[in-house]
Residue frames as qw, qx, qy, qz and C-alpha x, y, z in Angstrom:
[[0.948, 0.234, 0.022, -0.213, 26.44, -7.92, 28.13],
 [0.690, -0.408, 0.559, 0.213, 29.32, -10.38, 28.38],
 [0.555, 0.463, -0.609, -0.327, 31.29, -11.01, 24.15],
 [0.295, 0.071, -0.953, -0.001, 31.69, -14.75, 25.84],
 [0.786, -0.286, 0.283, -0.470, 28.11, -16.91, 27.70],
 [0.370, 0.165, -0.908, -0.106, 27.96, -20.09, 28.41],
 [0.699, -0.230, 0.042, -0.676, 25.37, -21.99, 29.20],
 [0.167, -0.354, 0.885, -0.252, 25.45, -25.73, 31.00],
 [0.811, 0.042, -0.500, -0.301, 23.46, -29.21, 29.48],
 [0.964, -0.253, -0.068, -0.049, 24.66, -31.36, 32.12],
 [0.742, -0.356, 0.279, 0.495, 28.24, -32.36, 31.61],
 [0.536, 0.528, 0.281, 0.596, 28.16, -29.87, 28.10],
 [0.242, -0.656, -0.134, 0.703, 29.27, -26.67, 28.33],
 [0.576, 0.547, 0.418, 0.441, 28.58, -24.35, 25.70],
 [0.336, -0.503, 0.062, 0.794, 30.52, -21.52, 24.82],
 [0.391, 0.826, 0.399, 0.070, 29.28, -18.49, 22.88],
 [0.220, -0.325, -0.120, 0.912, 30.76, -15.46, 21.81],
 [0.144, 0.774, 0.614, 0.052, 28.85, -12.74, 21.50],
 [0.244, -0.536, 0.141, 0.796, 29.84, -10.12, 19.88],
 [0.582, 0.460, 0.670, 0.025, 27.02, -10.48, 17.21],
 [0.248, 0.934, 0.209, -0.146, 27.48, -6.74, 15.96],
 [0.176, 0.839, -0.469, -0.213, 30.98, -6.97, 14.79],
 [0.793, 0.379, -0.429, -0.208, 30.20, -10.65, 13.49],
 [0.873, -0.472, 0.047, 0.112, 32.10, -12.29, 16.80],
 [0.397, 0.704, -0.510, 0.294, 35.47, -10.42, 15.87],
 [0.783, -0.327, -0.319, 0.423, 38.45, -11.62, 18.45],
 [0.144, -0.824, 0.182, -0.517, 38.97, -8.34, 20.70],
 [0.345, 0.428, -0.682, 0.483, 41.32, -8.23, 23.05],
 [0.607, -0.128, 0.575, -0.534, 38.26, -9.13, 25.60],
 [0.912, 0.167, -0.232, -0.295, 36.78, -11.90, 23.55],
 [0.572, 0.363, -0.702, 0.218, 40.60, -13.11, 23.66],
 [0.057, 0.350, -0.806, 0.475, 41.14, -12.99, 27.36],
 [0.804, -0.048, 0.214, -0.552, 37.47, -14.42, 28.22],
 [0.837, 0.291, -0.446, -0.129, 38.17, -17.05, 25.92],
 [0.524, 0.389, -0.651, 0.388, 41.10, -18.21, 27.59],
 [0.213, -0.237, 0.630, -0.708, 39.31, -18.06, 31.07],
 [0.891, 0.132, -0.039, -0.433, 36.26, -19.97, 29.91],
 [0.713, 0.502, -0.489, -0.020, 38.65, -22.46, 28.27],
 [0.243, 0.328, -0.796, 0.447, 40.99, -22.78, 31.68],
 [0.484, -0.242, 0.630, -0.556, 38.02, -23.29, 33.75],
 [0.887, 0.150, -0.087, -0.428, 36.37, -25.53, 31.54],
 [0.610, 0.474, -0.633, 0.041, 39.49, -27.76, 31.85],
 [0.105, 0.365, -0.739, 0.556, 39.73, -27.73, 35.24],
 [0.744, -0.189, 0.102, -0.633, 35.85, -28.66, 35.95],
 [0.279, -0.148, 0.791, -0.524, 35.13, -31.61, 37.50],
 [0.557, 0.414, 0.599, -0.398, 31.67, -31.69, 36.46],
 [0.454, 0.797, -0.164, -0.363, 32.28, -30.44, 32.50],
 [0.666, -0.238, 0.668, 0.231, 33.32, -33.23, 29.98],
 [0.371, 0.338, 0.611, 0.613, 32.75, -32.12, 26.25],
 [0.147, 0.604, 0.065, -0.780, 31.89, -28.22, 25.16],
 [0.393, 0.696, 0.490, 0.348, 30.02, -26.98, 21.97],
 [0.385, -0.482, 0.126, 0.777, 31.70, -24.06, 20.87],
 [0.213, 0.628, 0.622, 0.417, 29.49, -21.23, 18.78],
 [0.250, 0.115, 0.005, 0.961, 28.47, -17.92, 18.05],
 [0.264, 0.625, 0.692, -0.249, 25.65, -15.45, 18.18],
 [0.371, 0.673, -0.012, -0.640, 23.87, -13.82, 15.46],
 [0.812, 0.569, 0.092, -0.092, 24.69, -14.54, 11.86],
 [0.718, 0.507, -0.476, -0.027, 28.38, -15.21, 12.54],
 [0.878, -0.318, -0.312, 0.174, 30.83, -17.54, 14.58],
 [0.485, -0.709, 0.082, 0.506, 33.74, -15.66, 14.53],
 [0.568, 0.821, -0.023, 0.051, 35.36, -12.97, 11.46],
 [0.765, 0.213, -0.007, 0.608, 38.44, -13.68, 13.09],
 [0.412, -0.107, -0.228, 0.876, 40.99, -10.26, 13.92],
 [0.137, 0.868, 0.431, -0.203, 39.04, -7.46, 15.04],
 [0.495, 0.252, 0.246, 0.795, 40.56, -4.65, 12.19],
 [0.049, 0.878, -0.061, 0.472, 39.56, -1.74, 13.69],
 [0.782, -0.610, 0.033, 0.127, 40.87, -2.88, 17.08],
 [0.618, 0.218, 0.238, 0.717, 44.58, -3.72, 14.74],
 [0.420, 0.618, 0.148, 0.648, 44.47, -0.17, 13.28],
 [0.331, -0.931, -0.024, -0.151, 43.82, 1.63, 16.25],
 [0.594, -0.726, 0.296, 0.182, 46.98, 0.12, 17.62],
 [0.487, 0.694, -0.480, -0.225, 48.69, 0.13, 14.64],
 [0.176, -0.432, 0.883, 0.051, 49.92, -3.61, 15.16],
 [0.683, 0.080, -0.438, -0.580, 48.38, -6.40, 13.00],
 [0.547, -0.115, -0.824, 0.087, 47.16, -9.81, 15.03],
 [0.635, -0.625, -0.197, -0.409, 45.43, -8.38, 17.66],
 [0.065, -0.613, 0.608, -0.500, 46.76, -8.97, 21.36],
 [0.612, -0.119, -0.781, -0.040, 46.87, -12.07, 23.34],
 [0.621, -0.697, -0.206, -0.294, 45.54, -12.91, 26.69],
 [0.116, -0.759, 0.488, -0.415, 47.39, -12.43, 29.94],
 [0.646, -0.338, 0.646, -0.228, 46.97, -16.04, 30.68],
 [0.071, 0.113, -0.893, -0.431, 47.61, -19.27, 28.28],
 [0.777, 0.183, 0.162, -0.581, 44.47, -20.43, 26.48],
 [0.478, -0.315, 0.820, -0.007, 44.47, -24.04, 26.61],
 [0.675, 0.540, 0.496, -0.081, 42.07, -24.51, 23.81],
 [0.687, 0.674, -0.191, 0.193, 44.33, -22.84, 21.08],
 [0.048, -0.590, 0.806, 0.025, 47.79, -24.02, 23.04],
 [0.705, 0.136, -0.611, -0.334, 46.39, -27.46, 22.75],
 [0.131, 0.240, -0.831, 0.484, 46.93, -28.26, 26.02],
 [0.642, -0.072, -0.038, -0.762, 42.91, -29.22, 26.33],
 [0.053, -0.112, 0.988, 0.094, 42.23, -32.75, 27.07],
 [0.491, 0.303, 0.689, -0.440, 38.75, -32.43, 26.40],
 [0.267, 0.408, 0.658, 0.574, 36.86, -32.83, 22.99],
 [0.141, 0.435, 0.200, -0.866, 35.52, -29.54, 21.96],
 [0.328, 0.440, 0.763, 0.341, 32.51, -29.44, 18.95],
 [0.010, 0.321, -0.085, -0.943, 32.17, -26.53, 16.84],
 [0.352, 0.780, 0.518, 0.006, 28.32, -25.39, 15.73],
 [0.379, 0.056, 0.416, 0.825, 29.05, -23.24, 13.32],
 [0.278, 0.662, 0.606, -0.343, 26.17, -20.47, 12.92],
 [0.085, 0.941, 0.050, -0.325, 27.71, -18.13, 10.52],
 [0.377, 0.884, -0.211, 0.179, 30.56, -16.45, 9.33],
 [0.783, -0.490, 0.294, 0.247, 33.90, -18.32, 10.09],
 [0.563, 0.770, -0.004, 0.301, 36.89, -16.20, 8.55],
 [0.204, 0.691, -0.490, 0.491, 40.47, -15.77, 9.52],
 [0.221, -0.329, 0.669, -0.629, 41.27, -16.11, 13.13],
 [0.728, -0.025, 0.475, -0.493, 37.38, -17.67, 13.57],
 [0.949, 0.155, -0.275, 0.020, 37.89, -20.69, 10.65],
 [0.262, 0.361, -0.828, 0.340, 41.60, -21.44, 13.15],
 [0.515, -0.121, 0.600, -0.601, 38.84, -21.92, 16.09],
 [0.961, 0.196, -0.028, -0.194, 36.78, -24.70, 13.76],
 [0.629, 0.321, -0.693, 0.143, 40.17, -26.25, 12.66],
 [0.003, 0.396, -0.830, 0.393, 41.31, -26.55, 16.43],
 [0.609, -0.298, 0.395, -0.620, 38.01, -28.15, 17.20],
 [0.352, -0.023, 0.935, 0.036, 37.63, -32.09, 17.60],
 [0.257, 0.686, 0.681, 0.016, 33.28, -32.46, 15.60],
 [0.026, -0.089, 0.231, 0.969, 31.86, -30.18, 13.31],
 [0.035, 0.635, 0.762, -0.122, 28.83, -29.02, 12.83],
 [0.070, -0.167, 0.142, 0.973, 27.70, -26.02, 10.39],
 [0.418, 0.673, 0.334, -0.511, 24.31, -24.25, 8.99],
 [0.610, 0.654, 0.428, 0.132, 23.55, -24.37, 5.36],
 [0.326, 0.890, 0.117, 0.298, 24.69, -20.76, 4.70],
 [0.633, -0.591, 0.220, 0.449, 28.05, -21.14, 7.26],
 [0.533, 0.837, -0.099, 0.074, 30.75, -19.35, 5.32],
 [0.734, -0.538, 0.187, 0.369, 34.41, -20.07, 5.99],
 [0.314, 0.897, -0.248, 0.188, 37.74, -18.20, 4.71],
 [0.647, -0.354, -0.063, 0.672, 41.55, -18.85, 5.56],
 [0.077, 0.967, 0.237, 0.044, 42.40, -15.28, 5.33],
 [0.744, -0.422, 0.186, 0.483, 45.93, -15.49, 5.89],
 [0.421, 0.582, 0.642, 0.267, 46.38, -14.62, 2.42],
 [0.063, -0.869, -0.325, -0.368, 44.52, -11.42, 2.55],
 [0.464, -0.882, 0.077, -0.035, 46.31, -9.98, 5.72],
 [0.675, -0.465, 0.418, 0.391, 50.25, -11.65, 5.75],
 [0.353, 0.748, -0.424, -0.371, 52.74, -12.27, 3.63],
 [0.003, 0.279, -0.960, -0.025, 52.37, -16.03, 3.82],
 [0.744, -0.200, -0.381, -0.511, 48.68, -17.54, 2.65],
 [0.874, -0.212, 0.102, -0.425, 47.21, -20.44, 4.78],
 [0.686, 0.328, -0.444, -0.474, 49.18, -22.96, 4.15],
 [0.199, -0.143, 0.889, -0.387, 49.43, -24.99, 7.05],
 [0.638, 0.012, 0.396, -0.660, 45.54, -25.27, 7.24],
 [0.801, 0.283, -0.262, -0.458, 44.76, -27.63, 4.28],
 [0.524, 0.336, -0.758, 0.193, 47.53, -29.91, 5.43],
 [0.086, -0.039, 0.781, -0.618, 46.40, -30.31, 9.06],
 [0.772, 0.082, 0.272, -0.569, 42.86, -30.95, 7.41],
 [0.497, -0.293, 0.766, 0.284, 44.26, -33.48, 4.86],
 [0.708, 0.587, 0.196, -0.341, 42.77, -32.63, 1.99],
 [0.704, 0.379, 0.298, 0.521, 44.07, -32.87, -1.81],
 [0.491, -0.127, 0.138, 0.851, 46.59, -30.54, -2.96],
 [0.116, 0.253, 0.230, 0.933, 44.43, -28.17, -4.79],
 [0.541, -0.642, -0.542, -0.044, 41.97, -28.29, -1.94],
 [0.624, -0.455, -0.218, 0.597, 44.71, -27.27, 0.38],
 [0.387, 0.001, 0.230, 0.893, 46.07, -24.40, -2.18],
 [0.261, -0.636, -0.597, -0.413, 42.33, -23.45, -2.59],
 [0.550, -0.731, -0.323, 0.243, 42.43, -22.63, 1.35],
 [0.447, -0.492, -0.054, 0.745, 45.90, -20.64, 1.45],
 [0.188, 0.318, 0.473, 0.800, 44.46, -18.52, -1.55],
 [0.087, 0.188, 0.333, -0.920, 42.00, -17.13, 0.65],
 [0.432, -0.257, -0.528, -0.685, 38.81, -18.51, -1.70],
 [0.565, -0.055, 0.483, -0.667, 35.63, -19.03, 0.27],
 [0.337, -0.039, -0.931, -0.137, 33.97, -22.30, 1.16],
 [0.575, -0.325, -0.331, -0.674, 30.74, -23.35, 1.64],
 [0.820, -0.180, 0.468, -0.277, 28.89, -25.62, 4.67],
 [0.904, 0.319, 0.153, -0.240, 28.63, -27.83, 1.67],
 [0.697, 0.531, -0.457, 0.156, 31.70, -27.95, -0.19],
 [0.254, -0.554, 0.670, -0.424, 33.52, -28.27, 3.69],
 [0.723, -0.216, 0.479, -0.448, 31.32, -31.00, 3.86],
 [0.829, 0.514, -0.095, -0.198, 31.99, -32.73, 0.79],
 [0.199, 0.671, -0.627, 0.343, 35.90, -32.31, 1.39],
 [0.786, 0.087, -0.516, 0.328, 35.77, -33.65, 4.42],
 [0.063, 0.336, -0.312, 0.886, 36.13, -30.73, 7.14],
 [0.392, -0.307, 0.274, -0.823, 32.74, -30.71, 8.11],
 [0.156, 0.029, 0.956, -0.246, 30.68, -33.72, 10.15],
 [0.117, 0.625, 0.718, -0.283, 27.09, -32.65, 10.32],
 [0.129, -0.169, -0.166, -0.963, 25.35, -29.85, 8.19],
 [0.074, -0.520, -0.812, 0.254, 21.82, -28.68, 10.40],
 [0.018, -0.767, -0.240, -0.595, 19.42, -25.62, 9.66],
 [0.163, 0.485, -0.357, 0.781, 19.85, -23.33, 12.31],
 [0.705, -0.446, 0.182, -0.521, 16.98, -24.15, 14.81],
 [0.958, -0.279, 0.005, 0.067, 18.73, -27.97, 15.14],
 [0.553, 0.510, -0.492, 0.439, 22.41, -26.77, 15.14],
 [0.250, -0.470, 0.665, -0.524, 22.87, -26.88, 18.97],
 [0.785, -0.199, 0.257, -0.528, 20.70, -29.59, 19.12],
 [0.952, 0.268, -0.122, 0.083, 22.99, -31.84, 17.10],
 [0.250, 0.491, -0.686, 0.476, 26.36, -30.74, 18.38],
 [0.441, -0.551, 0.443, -0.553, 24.69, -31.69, 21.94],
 [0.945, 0.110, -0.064, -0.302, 23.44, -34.86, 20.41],
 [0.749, 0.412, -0.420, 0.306, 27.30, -35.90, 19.12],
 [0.047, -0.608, 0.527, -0.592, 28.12, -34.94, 22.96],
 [0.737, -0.332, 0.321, -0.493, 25.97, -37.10, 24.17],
 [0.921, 0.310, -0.225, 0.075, 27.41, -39.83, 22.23],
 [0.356, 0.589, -0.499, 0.527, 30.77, -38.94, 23.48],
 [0.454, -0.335, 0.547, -0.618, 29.55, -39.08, 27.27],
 [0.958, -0.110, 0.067, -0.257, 28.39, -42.78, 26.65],
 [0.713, 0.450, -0.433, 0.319, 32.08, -43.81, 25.93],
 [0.727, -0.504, -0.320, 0.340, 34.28, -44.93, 29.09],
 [0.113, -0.980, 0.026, 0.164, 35.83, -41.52, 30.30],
 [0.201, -0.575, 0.650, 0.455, 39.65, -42.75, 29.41],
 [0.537, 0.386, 0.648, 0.377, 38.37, -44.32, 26.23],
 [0.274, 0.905, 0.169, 0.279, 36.60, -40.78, 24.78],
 [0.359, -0.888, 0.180, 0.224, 39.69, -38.85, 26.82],
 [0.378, -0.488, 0.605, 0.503, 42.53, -40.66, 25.12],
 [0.608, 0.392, 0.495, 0.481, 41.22, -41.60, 21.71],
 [0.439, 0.873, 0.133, 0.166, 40.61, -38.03, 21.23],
 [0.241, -0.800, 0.429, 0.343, 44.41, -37.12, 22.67],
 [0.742, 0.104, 0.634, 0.188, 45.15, -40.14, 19.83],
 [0.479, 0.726, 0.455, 0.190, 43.54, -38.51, 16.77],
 [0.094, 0.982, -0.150, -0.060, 44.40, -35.09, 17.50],
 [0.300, -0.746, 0.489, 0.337, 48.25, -36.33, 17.49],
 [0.513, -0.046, 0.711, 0.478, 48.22, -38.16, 14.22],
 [0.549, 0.780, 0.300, -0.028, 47.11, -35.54, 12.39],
 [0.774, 0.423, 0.125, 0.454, 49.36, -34.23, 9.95],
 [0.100, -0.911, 0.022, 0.400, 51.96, -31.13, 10.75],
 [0.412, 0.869, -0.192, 0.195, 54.46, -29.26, 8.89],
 [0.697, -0.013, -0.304, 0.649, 58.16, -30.38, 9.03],
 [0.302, -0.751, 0.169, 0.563, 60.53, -27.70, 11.64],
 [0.286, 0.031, 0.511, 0.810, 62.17, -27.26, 7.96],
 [0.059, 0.485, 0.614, 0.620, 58.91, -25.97, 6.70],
 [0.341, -0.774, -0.380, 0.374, 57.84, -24.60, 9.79],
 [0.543, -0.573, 0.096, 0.607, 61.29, -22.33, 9.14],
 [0.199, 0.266, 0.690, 0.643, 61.05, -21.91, 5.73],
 [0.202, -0.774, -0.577, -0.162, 57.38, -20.31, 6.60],
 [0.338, -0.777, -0.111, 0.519, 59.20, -17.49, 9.24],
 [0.292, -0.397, 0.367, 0.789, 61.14, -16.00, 6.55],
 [0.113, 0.354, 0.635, 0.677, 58.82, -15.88, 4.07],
 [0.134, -0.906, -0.386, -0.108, 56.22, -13.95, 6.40],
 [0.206, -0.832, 0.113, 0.502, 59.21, -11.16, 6.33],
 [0.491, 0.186, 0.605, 0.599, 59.54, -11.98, 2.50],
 [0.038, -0.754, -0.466, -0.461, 57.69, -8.53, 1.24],
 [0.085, -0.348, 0.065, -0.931, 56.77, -4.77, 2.03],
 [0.246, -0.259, -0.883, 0.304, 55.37, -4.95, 5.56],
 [0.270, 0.172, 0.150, -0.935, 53.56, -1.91, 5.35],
 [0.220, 0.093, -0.957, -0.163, 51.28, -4.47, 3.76],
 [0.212, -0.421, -0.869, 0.149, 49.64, -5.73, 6.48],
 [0.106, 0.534, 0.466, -0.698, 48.44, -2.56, 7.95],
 [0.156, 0.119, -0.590, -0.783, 47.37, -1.55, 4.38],
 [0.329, -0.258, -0.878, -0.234, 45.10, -4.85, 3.77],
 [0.166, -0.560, -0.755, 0.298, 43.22, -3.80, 6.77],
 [0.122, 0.398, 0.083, -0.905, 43.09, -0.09, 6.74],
 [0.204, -0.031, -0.737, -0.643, 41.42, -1.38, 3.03],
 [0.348, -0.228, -0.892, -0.176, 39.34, -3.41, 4.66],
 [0.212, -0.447, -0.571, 0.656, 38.13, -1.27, 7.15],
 [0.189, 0.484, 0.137, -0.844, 37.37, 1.34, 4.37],
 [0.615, 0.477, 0.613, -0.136, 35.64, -0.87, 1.95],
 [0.252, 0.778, -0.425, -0.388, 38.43, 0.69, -0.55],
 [0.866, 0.442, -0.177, 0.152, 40.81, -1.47, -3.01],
 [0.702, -0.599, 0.176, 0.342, 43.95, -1.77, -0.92],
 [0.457, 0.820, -0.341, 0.046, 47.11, -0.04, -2.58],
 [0.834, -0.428, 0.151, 0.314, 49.71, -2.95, -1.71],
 [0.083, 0.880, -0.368, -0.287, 53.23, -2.32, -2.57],
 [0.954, 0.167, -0.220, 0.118, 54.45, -6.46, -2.86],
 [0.864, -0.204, -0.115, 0.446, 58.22, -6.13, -2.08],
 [0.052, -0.921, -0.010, 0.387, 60.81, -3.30, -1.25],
 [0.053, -0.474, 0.739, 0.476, 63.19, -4.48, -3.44],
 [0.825, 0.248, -0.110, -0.496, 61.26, -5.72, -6.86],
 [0.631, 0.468, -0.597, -0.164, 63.64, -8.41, -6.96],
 [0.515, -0.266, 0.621, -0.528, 62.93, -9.84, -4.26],
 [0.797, 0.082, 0.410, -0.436, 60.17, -11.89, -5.69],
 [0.964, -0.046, -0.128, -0.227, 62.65, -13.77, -7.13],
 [0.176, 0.529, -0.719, 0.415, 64.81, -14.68, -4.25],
 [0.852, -0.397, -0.159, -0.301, 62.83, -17.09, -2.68],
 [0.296, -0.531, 0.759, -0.234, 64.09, -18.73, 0.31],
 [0.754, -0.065, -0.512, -0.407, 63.98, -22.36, 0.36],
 [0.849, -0.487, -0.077, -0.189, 63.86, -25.25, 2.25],
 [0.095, 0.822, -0.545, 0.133, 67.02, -26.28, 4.27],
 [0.885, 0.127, -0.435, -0.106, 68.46, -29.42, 4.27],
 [0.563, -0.632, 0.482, -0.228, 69.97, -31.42, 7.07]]
């Protein structure tokens, strides 16, 4: 059984992963499928807007942590080829159906997509937080929420379909038997638009959304080597034995307060 199908509406392409029994973790197959799905789906011809979803009861939990622990390295491994759908180098519009669980790693897939579209009982997590030594804190800024929205997110609390939808994050909330049927729907809409009209407004949108200065960008590298890195493999080994994690915070207590800051130019 393949962790990625995809099945073909006409000009939609939908992409699954399936990896239902470990909640659609990202394994180091999931990764490199992905990123082959993703390069052909750019390169089609006949394929002009994907729906991008999961199976079972989540979308995606994000790093697979036993996969991490085995190889003692946290973030999992990338593919052997670039994946155009998280380098951004996609020019198509992609719409995430949400079926599930969308935590860590699998709530960066919803951000990167263009349409939402989640089930009632969709859960979503930045997890950053929970695993680094540097919360979320891009994510709330590249959705544009309010500040204590955003700070909400790099804290690592869970959010509902509903409150996502309330915010602003999500488009469309659908019970599960009409969630494909409404991402396909908002495709079809998209496929009545002149091909370089729906092609460039969405390269438009997607470049006036909001990023993090290079000062904050930089400011952000040194703080995810602010702290005891033994850390990360901690948080997961925890999380892997459904224990209380014994972190350790910093090797030198006085660290936490030497913040770096931002650098002026």
């Amino acid at each position: 059984m393949a962790v990625v199908e995809t099945e073909r509406h006409g000009q939609i392409l939908v992409v699954r992963m399936n990896r239902p029994e470990n909640l659609n973790a990202l394994s180091t197959e999931m990764r490199q499928m992905l990123a082959e799905t993703w390069t052909e789906f750019r390169h089609s011809k006949e394929l002009e807007v994907a729906i991008f979803t999961g199976t079972g009861r989540g979308f995606c939990a994000g790093e697979d942590m036993k996969e991490s622990l085995a190889a003692k390295k946290p973030g999992g491994t990338r593919p052997s080829i670039p994946d155009p759908f998280m380098e951004g180098t996609l020019e198509k519009p992609v719409i995430a159906a949400v079926n599930g669980f969308a935590m860590g790693g699998g709530f960066m897939l919803v951000e990167r997509t263009d349409l939402r579209v989640a089930v009632p009982e969709a859960v979503f997590e930045v997890s950053e937080a929970k695993r680094w030594l540097l919360g979320g804190y891009n994510h709330g800024h590249l959705a544009n929420v309010p500040y204590p929205i955003a700070m909400e997110m790099a804290l690592g609390f869970r959010f509902t379909a509903e409150r996502f939808h309330q915010v602003g994050f999500i488009n469309r909330i659908a019970p599960q038997a009409e969630l494909i049927p409404t991402a396909i729907k908002m495709a079809e809409h998209m496929l009545t638009l002149p091909p370089a009209s729906r092609v460039n407004t969405v390269h438009m949108m997607r470049l006036m959304r909001p990023e993090p200065s290079d000062a904050h960008k930089e400011l952000a590298k040194k703080l995810h080597d602010h702290g005891d890195k033994s850390d990360l493999i901690e948080s997961r080994a925890a999380f892997a034995a459904k224990r209380k994690p014994d972190f350790k915070g910093w090797l030198d207590p006085q660290d936490r307060y030497r913040m770096p800051g931002l650098e002026k130019k």
